[in-house]
TORPAKOL-391217 format. One record per residue (C-alpha): residue in one letter; x, y, z. Coordinates in steps of 0.05 Angstrom, whole numbers, padded with zeros to 5 digits, always signed. Layout:
N
AXYZ/...
//
This chain:
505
X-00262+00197+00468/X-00301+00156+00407/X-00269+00088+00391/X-00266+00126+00322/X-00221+00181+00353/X-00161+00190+00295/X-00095+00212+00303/X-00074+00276+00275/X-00021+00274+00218/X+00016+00331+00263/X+00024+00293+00307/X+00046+00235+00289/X+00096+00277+00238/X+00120+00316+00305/X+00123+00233+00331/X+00166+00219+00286/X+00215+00276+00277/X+00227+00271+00359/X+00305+00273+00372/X+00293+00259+00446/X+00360+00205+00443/X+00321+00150+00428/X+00299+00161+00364/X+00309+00100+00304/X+00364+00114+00268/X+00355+00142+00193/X+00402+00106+00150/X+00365+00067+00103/X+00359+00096+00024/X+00322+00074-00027/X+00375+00023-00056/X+00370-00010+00015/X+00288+00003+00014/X+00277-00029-00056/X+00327-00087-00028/X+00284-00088+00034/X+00223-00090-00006/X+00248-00161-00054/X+00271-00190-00001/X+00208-00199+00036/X+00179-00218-00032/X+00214-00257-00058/X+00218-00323-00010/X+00171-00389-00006/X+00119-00369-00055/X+00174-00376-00125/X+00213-00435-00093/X+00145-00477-00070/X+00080-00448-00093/X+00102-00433-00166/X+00095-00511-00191/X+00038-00526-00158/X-00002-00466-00180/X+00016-00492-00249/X-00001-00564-00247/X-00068-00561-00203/X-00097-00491-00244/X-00058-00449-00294/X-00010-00496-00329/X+00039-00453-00375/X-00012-00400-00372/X+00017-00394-00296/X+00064-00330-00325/X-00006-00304-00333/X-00027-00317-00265/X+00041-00282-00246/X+00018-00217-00280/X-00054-00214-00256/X-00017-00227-00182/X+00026-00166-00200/X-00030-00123-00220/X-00064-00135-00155/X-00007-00120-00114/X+00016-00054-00143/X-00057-00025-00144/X-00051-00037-00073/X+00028-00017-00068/X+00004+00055-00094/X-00034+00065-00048/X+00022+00044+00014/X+00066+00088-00034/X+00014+00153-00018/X+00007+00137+00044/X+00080+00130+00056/X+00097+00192+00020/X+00047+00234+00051/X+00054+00204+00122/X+00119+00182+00135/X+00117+00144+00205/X+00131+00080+00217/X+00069+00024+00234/X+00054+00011+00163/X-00031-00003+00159/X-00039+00009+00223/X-00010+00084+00229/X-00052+00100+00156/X-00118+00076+00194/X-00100+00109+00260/X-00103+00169+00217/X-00166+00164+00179/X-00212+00113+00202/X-00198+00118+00279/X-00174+00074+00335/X-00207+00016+00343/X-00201-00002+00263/X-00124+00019+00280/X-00120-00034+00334/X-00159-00093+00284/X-00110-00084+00228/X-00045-00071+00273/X-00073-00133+00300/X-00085-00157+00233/X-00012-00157+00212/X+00006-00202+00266/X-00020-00261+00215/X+00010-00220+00158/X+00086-00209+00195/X+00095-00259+00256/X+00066-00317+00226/X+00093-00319+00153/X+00159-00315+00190/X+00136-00373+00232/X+00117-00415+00168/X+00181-00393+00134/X+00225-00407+00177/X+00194-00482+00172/X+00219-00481+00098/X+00279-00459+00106/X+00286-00519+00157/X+00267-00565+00102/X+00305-00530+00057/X+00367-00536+00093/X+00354-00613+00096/X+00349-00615+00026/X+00414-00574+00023/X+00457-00615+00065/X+00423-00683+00029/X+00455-00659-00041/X+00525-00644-00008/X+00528-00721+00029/X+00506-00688+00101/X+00445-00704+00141/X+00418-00670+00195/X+00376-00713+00258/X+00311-00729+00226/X+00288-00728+00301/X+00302-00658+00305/X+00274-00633+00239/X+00207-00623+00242/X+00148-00610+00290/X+00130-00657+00338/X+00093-00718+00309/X+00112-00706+00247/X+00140-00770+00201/X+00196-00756+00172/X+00224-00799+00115/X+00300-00824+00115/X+00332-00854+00057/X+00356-00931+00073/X+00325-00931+00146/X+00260-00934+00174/X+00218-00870+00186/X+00227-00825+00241/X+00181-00783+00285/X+00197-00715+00291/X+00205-00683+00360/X+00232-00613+00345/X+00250-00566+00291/X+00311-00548+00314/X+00336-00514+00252/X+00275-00470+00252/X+00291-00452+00325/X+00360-00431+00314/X+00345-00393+00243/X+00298-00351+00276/X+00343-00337+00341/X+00404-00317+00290/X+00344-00270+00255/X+00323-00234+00312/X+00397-00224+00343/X+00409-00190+00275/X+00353-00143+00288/X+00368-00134+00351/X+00442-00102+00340/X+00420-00056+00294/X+00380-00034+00226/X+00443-00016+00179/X+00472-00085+00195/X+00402-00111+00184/X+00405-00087+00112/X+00464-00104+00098/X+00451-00172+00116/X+00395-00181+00064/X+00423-00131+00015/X+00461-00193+00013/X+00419-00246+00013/X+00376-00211-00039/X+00439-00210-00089/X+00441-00283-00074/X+00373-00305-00092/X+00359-00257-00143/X+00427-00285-00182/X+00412-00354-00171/X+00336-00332-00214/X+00378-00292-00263/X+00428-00355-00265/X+00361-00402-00266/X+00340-00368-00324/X+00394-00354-00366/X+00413-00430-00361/X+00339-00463-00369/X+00329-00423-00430/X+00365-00458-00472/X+00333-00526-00451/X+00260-00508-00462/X+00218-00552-00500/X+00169-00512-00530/X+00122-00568-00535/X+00116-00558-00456/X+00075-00494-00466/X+00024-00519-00514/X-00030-00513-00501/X-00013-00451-00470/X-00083-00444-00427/X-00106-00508-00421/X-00184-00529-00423/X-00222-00523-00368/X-00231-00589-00337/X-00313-00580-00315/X-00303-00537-00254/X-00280-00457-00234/X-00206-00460-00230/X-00187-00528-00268/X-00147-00490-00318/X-00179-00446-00376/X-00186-00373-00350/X-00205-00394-00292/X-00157-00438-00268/X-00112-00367-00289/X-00151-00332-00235/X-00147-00386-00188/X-00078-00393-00198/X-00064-00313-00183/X-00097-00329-00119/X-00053-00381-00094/X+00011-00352-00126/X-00015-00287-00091/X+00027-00304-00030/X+00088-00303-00072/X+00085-00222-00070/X+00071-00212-00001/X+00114-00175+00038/X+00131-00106-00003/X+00080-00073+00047/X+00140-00088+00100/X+00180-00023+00071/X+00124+00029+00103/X+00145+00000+00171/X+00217+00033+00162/X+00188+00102+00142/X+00229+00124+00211/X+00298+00099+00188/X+00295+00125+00109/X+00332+00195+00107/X+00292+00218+00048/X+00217+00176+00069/X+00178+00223+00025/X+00219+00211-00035/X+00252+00146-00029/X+00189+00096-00001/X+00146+00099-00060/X+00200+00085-00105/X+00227+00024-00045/X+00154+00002-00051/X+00132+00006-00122/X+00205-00017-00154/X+00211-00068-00112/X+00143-00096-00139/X+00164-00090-00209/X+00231-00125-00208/X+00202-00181-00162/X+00142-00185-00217/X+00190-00186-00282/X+00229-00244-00254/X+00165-00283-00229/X+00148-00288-00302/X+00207-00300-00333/X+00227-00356-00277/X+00158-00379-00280/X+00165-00390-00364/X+00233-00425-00357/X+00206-00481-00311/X+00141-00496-00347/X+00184-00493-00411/X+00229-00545-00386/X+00174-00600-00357/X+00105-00611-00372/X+00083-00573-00318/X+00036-00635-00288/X+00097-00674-00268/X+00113-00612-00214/X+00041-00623-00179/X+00059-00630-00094/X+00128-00620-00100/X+00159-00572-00048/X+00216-00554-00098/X+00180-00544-00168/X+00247-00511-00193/X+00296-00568-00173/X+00241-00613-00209/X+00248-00569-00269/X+00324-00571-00268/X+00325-00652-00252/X+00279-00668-00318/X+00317-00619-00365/X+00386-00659-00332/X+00347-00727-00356/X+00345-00712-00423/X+00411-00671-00424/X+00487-00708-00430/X+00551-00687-00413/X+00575-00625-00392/X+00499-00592-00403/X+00479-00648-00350/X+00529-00631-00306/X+00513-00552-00311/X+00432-00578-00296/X+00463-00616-00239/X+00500-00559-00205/X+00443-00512-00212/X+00401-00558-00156/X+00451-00548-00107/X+00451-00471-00125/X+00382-00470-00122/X+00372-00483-00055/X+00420-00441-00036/X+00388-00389-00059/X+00324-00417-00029/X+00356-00408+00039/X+00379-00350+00024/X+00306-00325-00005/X+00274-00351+00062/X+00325-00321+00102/X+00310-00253+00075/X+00238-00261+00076/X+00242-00268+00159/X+00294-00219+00170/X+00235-00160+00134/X+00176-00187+00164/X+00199-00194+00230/X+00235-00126+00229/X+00164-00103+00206/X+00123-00133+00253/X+00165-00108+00321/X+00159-00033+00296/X+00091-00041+00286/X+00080-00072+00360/X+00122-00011+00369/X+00076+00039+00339/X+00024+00010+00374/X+00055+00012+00448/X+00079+00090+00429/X-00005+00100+00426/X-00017+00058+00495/X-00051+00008+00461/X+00006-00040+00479/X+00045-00037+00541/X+00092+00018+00551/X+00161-00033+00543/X+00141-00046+00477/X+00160+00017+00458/X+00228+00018+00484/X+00286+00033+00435/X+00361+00014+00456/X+00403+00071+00473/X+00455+00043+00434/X+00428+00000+00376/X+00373+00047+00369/X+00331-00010+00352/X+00265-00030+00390/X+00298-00089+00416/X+00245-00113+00467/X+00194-00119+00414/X+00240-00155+00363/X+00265-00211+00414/X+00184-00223+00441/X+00179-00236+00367/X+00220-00274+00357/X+00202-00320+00419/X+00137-00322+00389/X+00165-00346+00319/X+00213-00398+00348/X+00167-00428+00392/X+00102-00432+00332/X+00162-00457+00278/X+00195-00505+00329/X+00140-00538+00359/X+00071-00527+00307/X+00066-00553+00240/X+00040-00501+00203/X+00001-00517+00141/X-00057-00470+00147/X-00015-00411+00166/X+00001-00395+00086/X-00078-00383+00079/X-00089-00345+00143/X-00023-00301+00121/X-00055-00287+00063/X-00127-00267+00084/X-00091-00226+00131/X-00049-00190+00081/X-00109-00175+00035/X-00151-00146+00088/X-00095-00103+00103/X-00093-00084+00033/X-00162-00064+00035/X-00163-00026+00090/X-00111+00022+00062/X-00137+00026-00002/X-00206+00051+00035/X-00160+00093+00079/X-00135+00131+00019/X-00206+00148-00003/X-00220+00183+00064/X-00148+00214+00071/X-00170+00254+00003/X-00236+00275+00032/X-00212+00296+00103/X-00147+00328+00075/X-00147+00345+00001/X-00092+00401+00020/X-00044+00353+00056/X+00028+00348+00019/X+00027+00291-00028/X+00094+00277-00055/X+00068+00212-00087/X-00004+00211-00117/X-00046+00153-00130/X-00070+00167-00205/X-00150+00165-00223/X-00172+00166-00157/X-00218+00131-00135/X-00213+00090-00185/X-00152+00056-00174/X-00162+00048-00090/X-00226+00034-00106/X-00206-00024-00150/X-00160-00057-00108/X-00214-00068-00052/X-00250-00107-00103/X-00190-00148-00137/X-00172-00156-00064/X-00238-00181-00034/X-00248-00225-00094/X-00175-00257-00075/X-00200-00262-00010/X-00270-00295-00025/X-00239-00342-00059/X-00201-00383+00001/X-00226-00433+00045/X-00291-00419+00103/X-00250-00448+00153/X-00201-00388+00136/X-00247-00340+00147/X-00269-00374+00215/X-00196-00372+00240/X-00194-00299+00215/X-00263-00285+00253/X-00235-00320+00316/X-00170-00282+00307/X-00212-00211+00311/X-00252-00235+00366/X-00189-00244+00405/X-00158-00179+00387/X-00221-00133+00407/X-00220-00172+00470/X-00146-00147+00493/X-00174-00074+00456/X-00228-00077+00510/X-00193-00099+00567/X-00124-00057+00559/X-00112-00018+00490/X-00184+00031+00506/X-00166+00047+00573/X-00094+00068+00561/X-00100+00088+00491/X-00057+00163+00495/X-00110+00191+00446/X-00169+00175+00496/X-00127+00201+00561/X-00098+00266+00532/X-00195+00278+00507/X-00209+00253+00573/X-00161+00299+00604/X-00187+00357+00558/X-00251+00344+00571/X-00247+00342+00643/X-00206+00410+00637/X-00262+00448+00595/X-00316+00419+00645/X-00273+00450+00698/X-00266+00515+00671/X-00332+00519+00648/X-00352+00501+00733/X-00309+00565+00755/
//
């Protein structure tokens, strides 16, 4: 009956292997796992945050940045790749706590994820609205400057005065298309950003193979600039700093463990969903990353949304003819790709965050409708469209300019809470099956709590405030509805009464 009750991994195997008719459907392998996996990575954070990691900190030592990033995200992705091996249930985090550090740190990270899930796909699906702007700008369209943005905000329009925003409507209607997606069913799902991850990952292939050959090397010297006087102004520093910002870029492979419940082979095929993922999304932020401050001294990209197109458009200055034409072209096919890269990245976060809200209503921590899975789509379709409400109405209506760092705080507390969970899994269970090990533990889980909480100490106070207040909130709706329906506490309540009973006659 302790708030530090934990949930048997019998039971929630036996959880998820019920065929009761409304079970998820298991159709996903690890081609469409690993797909799963770059498509929530790769997204905002290449298209946006690359360029301006590199002008304010790193400079061309940003591919460094990249790989320190990388490093930090696959210490924690082996750990989600133990966890997901050895306990192959949907809920992601908050299933691994639920079943080692107890209930009420269960509810605080599944609560947790809503920053990591609902609102990056909130704050994406504002890029892709300005993306899509962009888009239609280069082809000789426009879209209603009115309806392009959150209210109040001034929006710029070329040859006519400004305009106030009143709407994102384009956000709106991305993220209703999203969730009816999800909402029909988890194979068409994939295939939708199978699709959209061949898109985006070409146009970096095509980005690269192109800029390559228009790289002035002069652009990379020095390669880590001098510090300018403070922690992060460039030098090693600015490195670190810069793997902090850029951090965000890799977000989102810890989406994969939600599907453990629609993989046929989970044990075998959501480590290698998880940790390949990682590793191709990693090998093209550091080549991509080289091209573009190989093509323009990587100052001249400082506060531009689109660091790649200003890559492209100052390698097309100093090009001629049919090389300036190819430079041309690639704009347009970047953001194309950048739509596509966005479009992905909501499609996996939302799916993630509606089976976690799932997970969480299967314990009676959430109410019982949140639970509910279509009879026909199999998917839990109540959850997915009350996300996606959510989503529209934050994208359409909030601008959202904090919600990168409160995504990311989120994320990394996540990711030390499973790396801690792993630590206790091997002390309470050192016999469970283990198809995936983490090596040198606890060195490695270890680890990544530090790398992690150094990530973390190094954003804003008024982050941590809004991530304090978040908490706050959540252990309020703990207190008032998730401990007094909680299935764990009723079924040792009911025991309890039951042995007092016996022990009475």
């Amino acid at each position: 009956m302790s708030i530090f009750a934990t949930k048997s991994i019998e039971t929630l195997k036996a959880e998820a292997q019920a065929t009761d008719g409304h079970a998820l459907k298991r159709v996903l392998g690890r081609g469409d796992l690993i797909a799963l996996g770059i498509g929530a990575v790769i997204g905002a954070g290449i298209f946006v945050l690359t360029g301006q990691a590199a002008a304010a900190y790193a400079g061309p030592a940003i591919v460094l940045s990249m790989a320190v990033a990388g490093v930090a995200s696959a210490l924690a992705g082996l750990c989600y790749a133990e966890f997901a091996s050895a306990v192959p249930v949907s809920g992601s985090a908050y299933t691994y706590a639920y079943a080692t550090l107890g209930e009420l740190a269960a509810w605080l990270i599944g609560w947790d994820l809503v920053l990591e899930y609902a609102l990056s796909a909130s704050t994406v699906a504002v890029s892709w609205s300005g993306h899509l702007s962009a888009f239609l700008s280069q082809v000789g369209l426009s879209f209603p400057a009115a309806l392009s943005a959150a209210p109040g905000t001034v929006v710029s329009v070329a040859g006519s005065p400004d305009v106030t925003a009143v709407f994102n409507l384009p956000a709106v209607l991305i993220t209703a298309g999203v969730t009816t997606l999800l909402v029909i069913g988890i194979r068409e799902s994939a295939a939708m950003n199978a699709a959209m991850v061949l898109l985006k990952s070409a146009v970096i292939v095509v980005v690269i193979a192109a800029g390559v050959f228009f790289i002035q090397p002069a652009n990379w010297h020095p390669f880590i600039p001098a510090n300018g006087g403070h922690f992060g102004e460039f030098g090693w520093s600015g490195v670190m700093r810069g793997a902090a910002v850029i951090f965000f870029a890799f977000i989102g492979f810890d989406a994969v463990s939600t599907v453990a419940q629609e993989s046929r082979n989970p044990q075998r095929d959501m480590p290698i969903g998880i940790l390949g993922s990682l590793a191709i999304c990693t090998v093209l932020y550091m080549l991509v990353s080289g091209v573009m401050v190989g093509l323009v001294p990587y100052r001249q990209m400082l506060g531009s949304p689109a660091p790649m197109v200003v890559a492209l458009d100052y390698a097309a200055s100093r090009a001629s003819g049919s090389s300036h034409l190819m430079l041309s072209a690639l704009k347009v096919l970047v953001e194309l790709g950048a739509l596509a890269g966005l479009t992905s990245v909501m499609l996996v976060t939302m799916l993630g965050q509606a089976r976690i809200f799932q997970a969480m209503a299967r314990d009676g921590l959430l109410p019982p409708w949140a639970a509910r899975i279509h009879e026909r789509w199999r998917t839990p379709h109540i959850t997915t469209i009350v996300t996606g409400c959510a989503v529209a109405l934050a994208a359409g209506f909030t601008s959202v300019s904090v919600l990168g760092q409160l995504v990311s705080i989120g994320t990394l507390f996540a990711f030390v809470v499973v790396a801690l969970a792993v630590l206790f899994l091997r002390a309470r269970a050192p016999d469970l099956p283990r198809p995936f090990r983490v090596p040198l533990v606890p060195f490695v889980p270890v680890l990544a709590v530090v790398v992690c909480l150094l990530l973390m100490a190094s954003l804003p106070q008024a982050t941590w405030e809004r991530l304090v207040i978040w908490m706050i909130l959540g252990l309020v709706i703990y207190i008032a509805y998730g401990r007094r329906h909680s299935r764990v506490r009723t079924m040792a309540r009911e025991q309890h009464t039951l042995v007092l009973e016996e022990r009475t006659s």
